[in-house]
N, C-alpha and C positions, 0 to 999 in steps of 0.2 A: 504493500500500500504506500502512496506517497503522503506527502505532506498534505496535499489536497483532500485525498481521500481520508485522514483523519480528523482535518475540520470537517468535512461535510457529515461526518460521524457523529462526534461529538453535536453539529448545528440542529441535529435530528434528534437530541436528545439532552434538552434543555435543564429538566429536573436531575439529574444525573450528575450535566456538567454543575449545577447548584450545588446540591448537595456536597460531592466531592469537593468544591471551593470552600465551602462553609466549615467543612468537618477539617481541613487544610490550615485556614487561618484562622482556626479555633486550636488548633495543636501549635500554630506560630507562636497566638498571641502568647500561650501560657508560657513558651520557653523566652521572647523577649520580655515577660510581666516581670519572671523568676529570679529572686536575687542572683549576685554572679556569684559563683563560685570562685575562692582559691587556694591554691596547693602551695605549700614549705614541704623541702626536703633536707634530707641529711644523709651522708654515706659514712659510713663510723667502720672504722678498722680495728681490730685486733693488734696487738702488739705483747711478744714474750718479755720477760722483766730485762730492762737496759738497752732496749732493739730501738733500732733507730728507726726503724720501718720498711727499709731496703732490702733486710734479709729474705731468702726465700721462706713461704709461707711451710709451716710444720703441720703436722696432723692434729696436733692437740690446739692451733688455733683455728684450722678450719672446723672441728669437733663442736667447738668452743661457739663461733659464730651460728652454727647450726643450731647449737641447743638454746641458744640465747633469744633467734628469732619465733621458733617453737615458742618457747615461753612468753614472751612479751605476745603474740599473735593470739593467746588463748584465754581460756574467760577469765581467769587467773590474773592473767597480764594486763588485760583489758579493764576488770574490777580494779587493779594499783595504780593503774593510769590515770584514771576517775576517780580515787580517793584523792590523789595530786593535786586535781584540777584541769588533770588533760580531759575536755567533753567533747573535742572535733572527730570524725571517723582518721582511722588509721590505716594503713597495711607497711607491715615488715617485711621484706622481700631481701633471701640471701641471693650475692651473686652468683648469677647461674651463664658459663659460659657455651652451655649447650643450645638445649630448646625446649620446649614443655615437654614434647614425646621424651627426650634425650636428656636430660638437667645432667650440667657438669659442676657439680660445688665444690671446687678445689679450693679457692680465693673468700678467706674471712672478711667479705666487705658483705657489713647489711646496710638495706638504703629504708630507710623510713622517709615514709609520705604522709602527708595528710592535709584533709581534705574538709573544708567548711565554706560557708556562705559570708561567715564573718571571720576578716583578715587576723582581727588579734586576738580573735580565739584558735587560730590556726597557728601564729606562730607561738601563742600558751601550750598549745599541748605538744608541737615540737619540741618546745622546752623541754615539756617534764617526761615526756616517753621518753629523751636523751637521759634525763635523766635516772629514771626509771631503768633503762640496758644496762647504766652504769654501776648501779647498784645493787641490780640484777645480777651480774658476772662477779661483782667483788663478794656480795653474800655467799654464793655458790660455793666460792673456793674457798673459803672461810671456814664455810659447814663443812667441808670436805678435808679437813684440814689444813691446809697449805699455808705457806709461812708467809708473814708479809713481804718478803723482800723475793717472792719468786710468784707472786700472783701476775696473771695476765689482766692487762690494764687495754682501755680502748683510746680513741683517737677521731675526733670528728675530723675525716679528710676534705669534704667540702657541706657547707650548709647555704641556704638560702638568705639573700641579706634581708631579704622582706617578701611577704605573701604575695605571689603570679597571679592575676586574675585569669580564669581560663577560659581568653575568649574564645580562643582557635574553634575550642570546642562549641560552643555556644552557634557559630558560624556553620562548623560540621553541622550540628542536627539540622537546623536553621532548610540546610542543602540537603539533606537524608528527606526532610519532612515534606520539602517543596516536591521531589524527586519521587517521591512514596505517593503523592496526593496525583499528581500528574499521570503515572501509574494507575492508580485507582481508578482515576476518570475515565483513562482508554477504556478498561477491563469490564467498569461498568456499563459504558456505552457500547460495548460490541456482547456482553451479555444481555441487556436491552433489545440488540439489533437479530439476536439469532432467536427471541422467543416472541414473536407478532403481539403476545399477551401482554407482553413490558415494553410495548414497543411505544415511546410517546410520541406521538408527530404534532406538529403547530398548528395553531388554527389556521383554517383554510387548506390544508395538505388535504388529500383524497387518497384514498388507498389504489 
């Protein structure tokens, strides 16, 4: 079909093209109504006692990064967070040099995110989840015995200086929704077109 042939489509089927507009820029309105979102991050490294941070990574800090992200990710983690005062959503994510099928977790780098509508309560609870890892690892080894002067210690390798608004995304859906409704409209007007019963033609048309 050309371009022709799908406006005379759609011109044939008025209620249709309505509808699918209306259901369209009632899904716009609410995502530009919708405060913006923004995201703080932080990447926090592992470090053995006196390491400068250049050495090659050991087993017991990639062990270490692993169990730390487990922890802080679970209801657990989540309840210490929010007694702190972190109340923005979160996720912990170890680095993964693979792929989801594939996950390659050699490298003690965990990145925390997160995620709110309000900037300083986003970068509040990046605060205190850093804070939270950190004391998270030091208690650990504590209970576990280990002496202070051979405890593994962490390292903010890079943080956020201030909360990203995330418009990029805001734009995506913006493009998903127009892109989905457009869709729609075809789908509708040529299911219209193949049932004579749903079929609406304009006044004055003749069959």
């Amino acid at each position: 079909m050309t371009i022709q042939d799908f406006a005379l489509l759609l011109w044939r089927h008025p209620v249709v093209v309505l509808l699918a507009i209306f259901v369209t820029a009632g899904a716009a309105l609410h995502i530009v109504a919708e405060r913006p979102a923004y995201e703080t991050r932080a990447v926090v490294n592992f470090l053995m006692p006196g390491s400068t941070g250049f050495e090659n990574f050991n087993i017991s800090l990639v062990v270490e990064g692993a169990v730390t992200a487990l922890s802080l990710d679970s209801q657990d983690g989540t309840a210490r967070v929010r007694r702190q005062g972190g109340t923005a959503a979160y996720d912990v994510v170890l680095a993964n040099r693979g792929n989801d099928e594939q996950p390659v977790h050699d490298q003690p780098y965990v990145t925390l995110i997160v995620n709110s509508h309000d900037p300083a309560q986003a970068s509040r609870t990046l605060a205190v989840l850093i804070g939270v890892l950190r004391a998270d690892v030091r208690d650990r080894q504590v209970a576990a015995g280990a002496r202070p002067d051979a405890l593994i210690t962490t390292h903010v390798v890079a943080s956020s200086d201030r909360p990203i608004p995330l418009v990029s995304r805001r734009t995506r859906a913006l493009a998903a929704i127009g892109a989905a409704g457009l869709l729609a409209m075809l789908v509708g007007a040529l299911m219209a077109e193949r049932h004579p019963r749903l079929r609406l033609r304009r006044p004055g048309m003749t069959s």
